[in-house]
C-alpha positions in Angstrom: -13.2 18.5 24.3 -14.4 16.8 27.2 -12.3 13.6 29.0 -13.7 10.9 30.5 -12.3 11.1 34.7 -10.7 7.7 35.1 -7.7 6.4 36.3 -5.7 4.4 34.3 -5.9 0.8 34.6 -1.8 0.8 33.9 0.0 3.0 35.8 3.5 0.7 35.2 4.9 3.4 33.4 4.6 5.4 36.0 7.9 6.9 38.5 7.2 6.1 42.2 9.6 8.5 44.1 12.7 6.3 46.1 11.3 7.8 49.5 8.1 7.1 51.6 6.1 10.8 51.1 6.8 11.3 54.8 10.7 11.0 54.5 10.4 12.8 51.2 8.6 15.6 53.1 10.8 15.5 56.2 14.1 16.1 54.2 12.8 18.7 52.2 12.0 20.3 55.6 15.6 19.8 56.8 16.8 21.4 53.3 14.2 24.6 53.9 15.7 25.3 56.7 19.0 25.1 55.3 18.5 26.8 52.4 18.6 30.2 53.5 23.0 29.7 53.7 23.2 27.3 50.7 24.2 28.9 47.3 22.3 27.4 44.3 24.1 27.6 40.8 21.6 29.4 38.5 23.9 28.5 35.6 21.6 25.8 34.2 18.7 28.0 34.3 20.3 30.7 33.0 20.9 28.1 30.1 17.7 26.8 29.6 15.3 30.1 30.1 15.1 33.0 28.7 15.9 36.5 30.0 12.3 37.1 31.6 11.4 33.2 33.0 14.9 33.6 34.5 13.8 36.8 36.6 10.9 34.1 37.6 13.1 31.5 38.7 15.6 34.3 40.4 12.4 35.2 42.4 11.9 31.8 44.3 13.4 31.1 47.2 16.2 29.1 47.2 15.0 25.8 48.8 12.6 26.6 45.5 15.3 27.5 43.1 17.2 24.1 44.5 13.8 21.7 43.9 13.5 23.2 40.5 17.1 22.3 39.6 16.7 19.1 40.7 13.6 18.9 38.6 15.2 19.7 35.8 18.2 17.5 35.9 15.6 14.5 36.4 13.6 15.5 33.3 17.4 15.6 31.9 18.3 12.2 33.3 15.4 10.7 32.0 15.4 11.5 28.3 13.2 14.2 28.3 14.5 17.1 26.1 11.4 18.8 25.1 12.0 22.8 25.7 8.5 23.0 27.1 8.5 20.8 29.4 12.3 21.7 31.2 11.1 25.2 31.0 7.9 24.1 33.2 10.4 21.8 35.1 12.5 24.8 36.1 10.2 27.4 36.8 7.0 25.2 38.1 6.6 26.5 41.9 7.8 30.6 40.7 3.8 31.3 42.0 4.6 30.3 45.5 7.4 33.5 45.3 4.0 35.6 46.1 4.1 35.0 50.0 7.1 34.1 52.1 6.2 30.7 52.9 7.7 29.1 56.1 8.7 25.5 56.2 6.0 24.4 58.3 3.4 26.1 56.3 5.0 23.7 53.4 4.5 20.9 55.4 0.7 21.9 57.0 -0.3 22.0 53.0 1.2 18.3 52.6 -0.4 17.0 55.8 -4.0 18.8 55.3 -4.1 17.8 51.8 -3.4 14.2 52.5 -5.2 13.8 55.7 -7.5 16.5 56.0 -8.6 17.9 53.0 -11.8 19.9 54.1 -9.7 21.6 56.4 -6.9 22.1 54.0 -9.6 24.0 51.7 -11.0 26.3 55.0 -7.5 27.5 55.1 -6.2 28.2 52.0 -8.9 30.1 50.9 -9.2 32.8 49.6 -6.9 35.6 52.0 -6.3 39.1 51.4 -2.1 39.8 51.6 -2.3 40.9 55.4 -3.9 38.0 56.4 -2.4 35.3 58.6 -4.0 32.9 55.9 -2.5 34.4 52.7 0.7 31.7 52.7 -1.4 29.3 52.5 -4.1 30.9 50.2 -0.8 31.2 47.8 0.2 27.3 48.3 -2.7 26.6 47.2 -3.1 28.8 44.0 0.6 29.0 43.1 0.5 26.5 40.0 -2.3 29.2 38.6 -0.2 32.1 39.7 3.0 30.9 38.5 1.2 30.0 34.6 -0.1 33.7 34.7 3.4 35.3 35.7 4.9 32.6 32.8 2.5 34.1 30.6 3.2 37.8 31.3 6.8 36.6 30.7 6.2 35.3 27.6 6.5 31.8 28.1 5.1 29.0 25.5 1.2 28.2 26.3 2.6 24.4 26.3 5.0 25.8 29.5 2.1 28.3 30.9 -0.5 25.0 30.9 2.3 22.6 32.4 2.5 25.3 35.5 -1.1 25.8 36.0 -1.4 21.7 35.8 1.6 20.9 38.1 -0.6 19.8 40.9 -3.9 18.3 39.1 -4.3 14.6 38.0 -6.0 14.0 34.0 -6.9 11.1 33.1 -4.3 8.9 31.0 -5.7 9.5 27.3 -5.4 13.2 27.6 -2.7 14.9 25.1 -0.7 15.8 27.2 -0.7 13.3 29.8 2.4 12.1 29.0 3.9 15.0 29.5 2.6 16.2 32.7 2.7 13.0 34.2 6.7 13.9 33.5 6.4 17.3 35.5 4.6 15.4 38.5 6.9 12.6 38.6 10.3 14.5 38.6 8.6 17.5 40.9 7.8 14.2 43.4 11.2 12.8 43.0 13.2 15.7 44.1 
């Protein structure tokens, strides 16, 4: 079924994170660089997930691990109790455990993206693993990654499609708008 591309005219409904984008950016910076020495309690995703998505979430990187929880205690915070959806919430960004990705490669993705955005697709294309341009090859393709590895792991294809969606914008009468637009908001908030 095909979907008309449009924005939606009301967007009131709609979670604007507390921070400007660049502060939001700039802390999470401060934490990656952090993280490495910070412990991060696993015990609400070892709650939530089951046996195999916990492997995925035990993959990430803790500044990943750390966003995820925080993820999932806004989807908590907000009402949202749907096991799909905290599953995605926890385990959204497990692709980008495919490269080691450096802070500022986080932060080049953010930046290109925004500002750039032909340049942002020149580098993340498509890299072979020994190539200076893999990280950011994975940045771009973690969302599809992660859905596959959910997959393999025997996630719900409600979970799997959140994932692979993570990063992409529908248009406001799709199904599962609602949903996703969930995902984005509490993934932009922490």
């Amino acid at each position: 079924m095909m979907y008309e591309e449009q924005p939606c005219k009301n967007r009131s409904h709609l979670v604007r994170p507390s921070h400007s984008p660049l502060r939001q950016r700039l802390y999470r910076g401060v934490e990656g660089l952090l993280a490495p020495w910070r412990r991060v309690d696993d015990g609400p995703a070892a709650e939530a997930l089951s046996p195999a998505a916990l492997a995925l979430f035990r993959r990430m990187s803790n500044a990943d691990r750390a966003h995820s929880l925080r993820v999932y205690r806004w989807l908590l915070e907000h009402h949202y109790e749907q096991e799909d959806l905290l599953a995605a919430g926890l385990i959204h960004d497990c692709g980008k455990a495919a490269a080691r990705l450096a802070v500022w490669q986080r932060t080049l993705k953010v930046l290109f993206r925004k500002l750039a955005p032909g340049w942002w697709r020149a580098l993340s294309a498509p890299a072979s693993s020994d190539h200076w341009r893999y990280p950011f090859y994975i940045l771009a393709e973690h969302a599809r990654i992660g859905a596959e590895w959910a997959e393999a792991a025997g996630c719900s294809e409600l979970t799997c499609w959140l994932i692979a969606h993570h990063e992409t914008d529908l248009p406001c009468h799709h199904p599962r708008y609602e949903l996703l637009r969930a995902l984005q908001n509490a993934d932009a908030s922490s």
